[in-house]
C-alpha positions in Angstrom: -6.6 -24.8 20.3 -4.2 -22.1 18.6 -3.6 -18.9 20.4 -6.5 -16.3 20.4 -5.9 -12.7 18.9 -6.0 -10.0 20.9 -7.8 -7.2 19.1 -7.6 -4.4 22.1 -5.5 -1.5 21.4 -3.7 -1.9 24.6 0.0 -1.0 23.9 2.8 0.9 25.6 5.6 0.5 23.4 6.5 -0.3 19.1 7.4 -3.2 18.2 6.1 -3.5 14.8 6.9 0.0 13.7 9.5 2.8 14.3 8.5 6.2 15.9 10.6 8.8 15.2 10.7 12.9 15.7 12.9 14.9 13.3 13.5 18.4 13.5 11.3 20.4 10.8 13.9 22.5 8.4 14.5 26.3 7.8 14.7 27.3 4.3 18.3 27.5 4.6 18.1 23.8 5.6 19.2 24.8 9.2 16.4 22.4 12.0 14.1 24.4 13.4 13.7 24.3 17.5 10.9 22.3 18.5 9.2 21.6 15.5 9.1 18.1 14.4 7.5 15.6 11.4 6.5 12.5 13.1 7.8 9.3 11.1 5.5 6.3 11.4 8.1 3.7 9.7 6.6 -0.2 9.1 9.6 -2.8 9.9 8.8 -5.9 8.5 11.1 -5.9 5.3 11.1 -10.0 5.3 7.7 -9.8 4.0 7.8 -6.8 2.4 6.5 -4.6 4.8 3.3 -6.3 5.5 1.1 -4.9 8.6 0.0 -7.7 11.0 -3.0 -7.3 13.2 -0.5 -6.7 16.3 1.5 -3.3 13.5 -2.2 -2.1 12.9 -2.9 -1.3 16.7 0.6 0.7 16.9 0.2 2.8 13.8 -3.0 3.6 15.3 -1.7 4.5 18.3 1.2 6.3 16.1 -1.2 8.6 14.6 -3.1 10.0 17.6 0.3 10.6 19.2 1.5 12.3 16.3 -1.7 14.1 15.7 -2.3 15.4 19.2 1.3 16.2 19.4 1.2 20.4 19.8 5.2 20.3 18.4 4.4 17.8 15.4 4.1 19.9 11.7 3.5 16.8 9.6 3.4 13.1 9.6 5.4 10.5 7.2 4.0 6.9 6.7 7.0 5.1 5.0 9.0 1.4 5.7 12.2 0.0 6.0 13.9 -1.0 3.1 14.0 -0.5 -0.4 11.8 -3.2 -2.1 8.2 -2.3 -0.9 6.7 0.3 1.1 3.9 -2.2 1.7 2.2 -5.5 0.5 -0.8 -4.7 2.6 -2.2 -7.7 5.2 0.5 -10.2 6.5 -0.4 -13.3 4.2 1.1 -15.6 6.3 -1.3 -14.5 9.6 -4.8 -14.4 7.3 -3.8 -18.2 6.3 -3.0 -19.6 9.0 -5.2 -17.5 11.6 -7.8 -15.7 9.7 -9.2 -17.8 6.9 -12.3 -19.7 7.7 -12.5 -17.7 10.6 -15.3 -14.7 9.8 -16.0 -13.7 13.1 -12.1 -13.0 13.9 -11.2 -11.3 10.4 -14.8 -8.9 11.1 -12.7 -7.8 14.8 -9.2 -6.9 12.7 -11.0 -5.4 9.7 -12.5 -3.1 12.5 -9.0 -2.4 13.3 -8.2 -2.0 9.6 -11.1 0.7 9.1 -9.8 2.4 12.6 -6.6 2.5 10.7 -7.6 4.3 7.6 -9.8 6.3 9.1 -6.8 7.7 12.0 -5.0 8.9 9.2 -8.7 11.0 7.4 -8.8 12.4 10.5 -5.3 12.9 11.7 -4.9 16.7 12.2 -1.8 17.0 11.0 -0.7 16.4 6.9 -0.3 12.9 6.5 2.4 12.1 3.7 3.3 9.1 2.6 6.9 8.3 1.3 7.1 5.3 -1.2 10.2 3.8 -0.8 9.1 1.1 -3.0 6.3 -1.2 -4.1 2.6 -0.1 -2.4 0.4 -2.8 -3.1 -3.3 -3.8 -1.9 -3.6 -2.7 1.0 -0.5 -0.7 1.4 -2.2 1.3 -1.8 -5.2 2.1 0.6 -3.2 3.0 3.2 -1.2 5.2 1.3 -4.0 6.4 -0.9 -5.6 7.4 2.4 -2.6 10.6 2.8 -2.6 13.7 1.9 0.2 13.5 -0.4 2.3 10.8 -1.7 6.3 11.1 -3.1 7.7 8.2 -4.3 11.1 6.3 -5.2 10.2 5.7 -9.5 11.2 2.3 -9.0 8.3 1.7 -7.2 5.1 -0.1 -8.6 1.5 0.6 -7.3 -1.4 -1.7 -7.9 -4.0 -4.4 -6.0 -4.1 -8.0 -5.7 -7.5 -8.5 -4.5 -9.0 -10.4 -7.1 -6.3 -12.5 -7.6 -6.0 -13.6 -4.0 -9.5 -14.1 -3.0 -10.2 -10.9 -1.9 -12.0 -7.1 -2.7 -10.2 -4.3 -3.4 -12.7 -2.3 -0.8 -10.9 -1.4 2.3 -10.2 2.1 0.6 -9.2 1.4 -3.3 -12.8 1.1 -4.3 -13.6 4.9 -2.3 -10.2 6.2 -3.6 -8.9 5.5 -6.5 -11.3 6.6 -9.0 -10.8 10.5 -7.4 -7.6 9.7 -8.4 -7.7 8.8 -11.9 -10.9 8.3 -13.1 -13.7 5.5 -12.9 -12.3 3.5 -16.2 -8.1 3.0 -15.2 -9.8 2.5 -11.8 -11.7 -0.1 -13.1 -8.5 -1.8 -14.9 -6.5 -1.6 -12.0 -8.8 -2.4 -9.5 -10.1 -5.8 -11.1 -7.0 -6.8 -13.6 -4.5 -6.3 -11.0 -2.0 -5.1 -13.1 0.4 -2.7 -11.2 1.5 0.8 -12.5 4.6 2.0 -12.4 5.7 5.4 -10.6 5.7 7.1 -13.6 2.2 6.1 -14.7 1.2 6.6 -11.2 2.5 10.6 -11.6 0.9 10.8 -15.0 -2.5 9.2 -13.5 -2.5 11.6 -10.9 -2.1 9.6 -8.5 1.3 10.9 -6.6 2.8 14.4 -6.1 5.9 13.6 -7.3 8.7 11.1 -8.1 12.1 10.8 -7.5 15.2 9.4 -8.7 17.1 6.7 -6.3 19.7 4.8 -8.1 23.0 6.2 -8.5 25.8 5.3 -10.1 29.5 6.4 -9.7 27.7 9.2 -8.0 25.3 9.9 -10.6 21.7 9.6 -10.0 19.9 7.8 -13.7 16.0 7.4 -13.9 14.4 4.0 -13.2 16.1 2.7 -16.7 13.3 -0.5 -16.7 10.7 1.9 -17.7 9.6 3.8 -21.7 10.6 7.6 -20.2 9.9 9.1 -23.7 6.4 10.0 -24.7 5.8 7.4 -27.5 2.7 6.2 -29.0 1.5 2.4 -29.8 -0.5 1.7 -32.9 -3.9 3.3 -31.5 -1.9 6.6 -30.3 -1.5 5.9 -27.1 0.5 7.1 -24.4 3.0 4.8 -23.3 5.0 6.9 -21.7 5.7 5.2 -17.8 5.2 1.7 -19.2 7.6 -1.6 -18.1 10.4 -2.5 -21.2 9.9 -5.8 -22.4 12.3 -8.4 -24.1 16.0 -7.1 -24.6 15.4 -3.4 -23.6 14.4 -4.5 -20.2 17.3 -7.3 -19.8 19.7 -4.6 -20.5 18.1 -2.1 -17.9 18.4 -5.1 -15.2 21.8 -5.8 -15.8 22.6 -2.0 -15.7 20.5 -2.1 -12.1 23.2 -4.6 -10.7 25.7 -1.8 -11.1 23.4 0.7 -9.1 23.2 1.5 -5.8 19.6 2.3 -4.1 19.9 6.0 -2.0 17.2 7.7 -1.1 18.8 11.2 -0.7 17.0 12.9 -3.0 13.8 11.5 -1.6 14.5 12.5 1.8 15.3 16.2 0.5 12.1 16.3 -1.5 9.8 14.7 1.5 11.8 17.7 3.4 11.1 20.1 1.2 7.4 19.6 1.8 7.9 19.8 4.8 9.5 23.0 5.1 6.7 24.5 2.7 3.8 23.4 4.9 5.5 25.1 7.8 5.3 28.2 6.1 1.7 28.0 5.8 -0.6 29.8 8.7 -1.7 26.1 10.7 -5.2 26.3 11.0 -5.7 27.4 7.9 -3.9 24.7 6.4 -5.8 22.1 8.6 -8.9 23.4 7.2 -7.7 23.2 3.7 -7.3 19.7 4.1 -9.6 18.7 5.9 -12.3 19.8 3.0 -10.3 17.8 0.5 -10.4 15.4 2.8 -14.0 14.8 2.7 -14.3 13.1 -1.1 -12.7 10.6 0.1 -14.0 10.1 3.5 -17.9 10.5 2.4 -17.0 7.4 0.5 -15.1 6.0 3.2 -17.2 6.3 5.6 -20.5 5.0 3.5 -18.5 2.1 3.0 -16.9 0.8 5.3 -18.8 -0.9 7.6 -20.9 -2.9 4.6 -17.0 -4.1 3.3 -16.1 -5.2 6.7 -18.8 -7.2 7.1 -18.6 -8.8 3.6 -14.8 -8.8 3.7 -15.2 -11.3 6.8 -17.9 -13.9 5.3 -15.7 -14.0 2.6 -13.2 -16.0 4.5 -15.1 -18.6 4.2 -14.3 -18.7 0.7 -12.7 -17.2 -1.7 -10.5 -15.9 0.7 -9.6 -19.0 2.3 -8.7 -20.3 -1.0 -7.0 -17.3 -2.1 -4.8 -16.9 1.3 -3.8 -20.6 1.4 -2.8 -20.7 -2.0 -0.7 -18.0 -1.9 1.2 -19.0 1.6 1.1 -22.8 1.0 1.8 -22.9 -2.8 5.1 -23.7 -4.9 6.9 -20.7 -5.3 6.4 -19.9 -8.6 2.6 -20.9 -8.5 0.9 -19.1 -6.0 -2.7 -18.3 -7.3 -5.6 -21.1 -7.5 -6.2 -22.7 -10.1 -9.0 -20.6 -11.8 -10.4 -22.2 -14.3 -11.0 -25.3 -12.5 -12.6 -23.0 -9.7 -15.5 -21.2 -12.7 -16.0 -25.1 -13.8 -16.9 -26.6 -10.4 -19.1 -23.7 -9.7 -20.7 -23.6 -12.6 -21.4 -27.1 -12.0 -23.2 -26.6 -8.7 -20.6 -27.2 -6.6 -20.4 -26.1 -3.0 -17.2 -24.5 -1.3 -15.9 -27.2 1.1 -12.9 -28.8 1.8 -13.0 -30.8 -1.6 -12.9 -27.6 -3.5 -10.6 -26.1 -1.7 -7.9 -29.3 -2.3 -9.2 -29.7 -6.1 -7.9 -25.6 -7.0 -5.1 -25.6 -4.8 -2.0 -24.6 -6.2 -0.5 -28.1 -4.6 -2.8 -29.9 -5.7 -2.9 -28.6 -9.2 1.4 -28.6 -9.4 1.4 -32.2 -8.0 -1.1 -33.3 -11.1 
């Protein structure tokens, strides 16, 4: 018998996540006594900042400290690091704990809903700072703040379908108030991430910033179009990834680049320091309305996804999560063709599915 999860939200210290307190600052930039922004930082960088069921229940308990904290102005969700702000669910512990195990995945996705919806109803601003890729379900939980300032190196997008698994623990409910029912649509099911600055131009972020630097200089993520071109149908393209040569060159000019996050910090700051020069309540107010297009969704939702998000460990999940922690390195996805075949053929998921799309099985033949 492997070790049960314990799903209580019984904690008395972080071990998952950093809790930290910074002084608020004065428009000269001087700290102000006694007011604070509350940083809720995930530390897992090995797997690129992945929450496991264990980092749920403390940024939980993060945000109704910070929220009920009479000294606390604001609150920043952000992560160690400077590849990902966050993957979404630890891989590794849906694998090996969590696939083929509804009845376990329906008690942490209650934890997952408790999480989103801490940070609706935190009563503080929630901001999130990207400090790199937010992905899955680190785009729902960063979809879920108030505001959102990222590095524009960072990439935005969902994996969902490609892993075995819905985009509905907040994408579905979010991202179309964001930018629209039809790029929802693309992103959502495609999987095809965005980068920062088609996130800005989507609407999707308050604002990006610069964060590599060279011989002191900061330059603009240099793997990206930054002119406002067209393609053949007269189409934006401004935002997109370079391709072929252009984006060999930008790489090679990255290795001579140093990642600082100064100029993020000042801008998340900045923020900051405007909100505290707002009246309090009448701020709270302000966002709580806005608040409530995304949590009518949310909250119509959630329970229904919860429930179908656990069934479906039983199968495309479980294929989805095993393939992508089991397979070969650079074959991580089932093998999807073979999947529509054998289903369209009548048959049933069980073990001998499971071994026929597998991304071993499928490498070894």
């Amino acid at each position: 018998m492997k070790e049960i999860i314990n799903h209580n939200l019984v904690h008395t210290r972080f071990d998952q996540i950093q809790f930290e307190k910074k002084h608020c600052l004065n428009l000269d930039g001087s700290p102000v006594t006694n007011l604070y922004s509350a940083w809720i930082v995930l530390d897992n960088p090995a797997q690129y900042n992945s929450y496991t069921t264990d980092a749920i229940k403390e940024i939980i308990l993060a945000l109704g400290m910070a929220s009920n904290d009479r000294n606390v102005v604001a609150v920043v969700i952000t992560a160690v690091g400077d590849k990902a702000f966050c993957t979404g669910g630890n891989v590794k512990e849906y694998a090996e704990y969590y696939s083929g195990n509804p009845q376990e995945y329906s008690q942490y996705m209650r934890l997952f809903n408790d999480m989103v919806s801490a940070i609706l109803k935190c009563e503080k601003p929630v901001i999130c700072r990207v400090n790199g890729m937010r992905i899955g379900g680190g785009q729902e939980l960063g979809m879920a703040c108030d505001f959102s300032i990222s590095s524009d190196l960072a990439r935005f997008g969902q994996a969902g379908p490609k892993h075995g698994s819905a985009p509905i623990g907040g994408a579905t409910d979010f991202l179309p108030l964001y930018v629209g029912v039809e790029r929802a649509m693309v992103s959502l099911t495609l999987c095809e991430p965005w980068t920062a600055h088609q996130a800005y131009y989507f609407g999707m972020l308050t604002d990006i910033v610069p964060v590599l630097r060279i011989n002191g200089e900061y330059i603009a993520n240099p793997t990206v179009i930054l002119d406002k071109l067209t393609d053949n149908y007269g189409r934006i393209i401004f935002g997109s990834p370079k391709s072929g040569n252009e984006l060999a060159q930008a790489k090679e000019l990255m290795k001579t680049a140093e990642v600082n996050f100064t100029l993020l910090d000042e801008k998340i700051n900045s923020l900051i320091t405007k909100l505290l020069f707002t009246f309090p309540n009448c701020t709270f107010k302000t966002i709580s309305e806005v608040r409530k297009f995304k949590l009518e969704r949310w909250d119509r939702n959630k329970e229904s996804s919860k429930d179908w998000l656990a069934l479906n460990m039983m199968t495309e999940a479980k294929a989805g999560f095993r393939a992508f922690n089991e397979g070969p390195k650079d074959q991580r996805e089932v093998n999807f063709i073979l999947l529509r075949q054998m289903l369209a053929e009548g048959y049933e998921w069980n073990d001998e599915m499971h071994q026929a799309i597998s991304p071993q099985y499928c490498y070894e033949k």
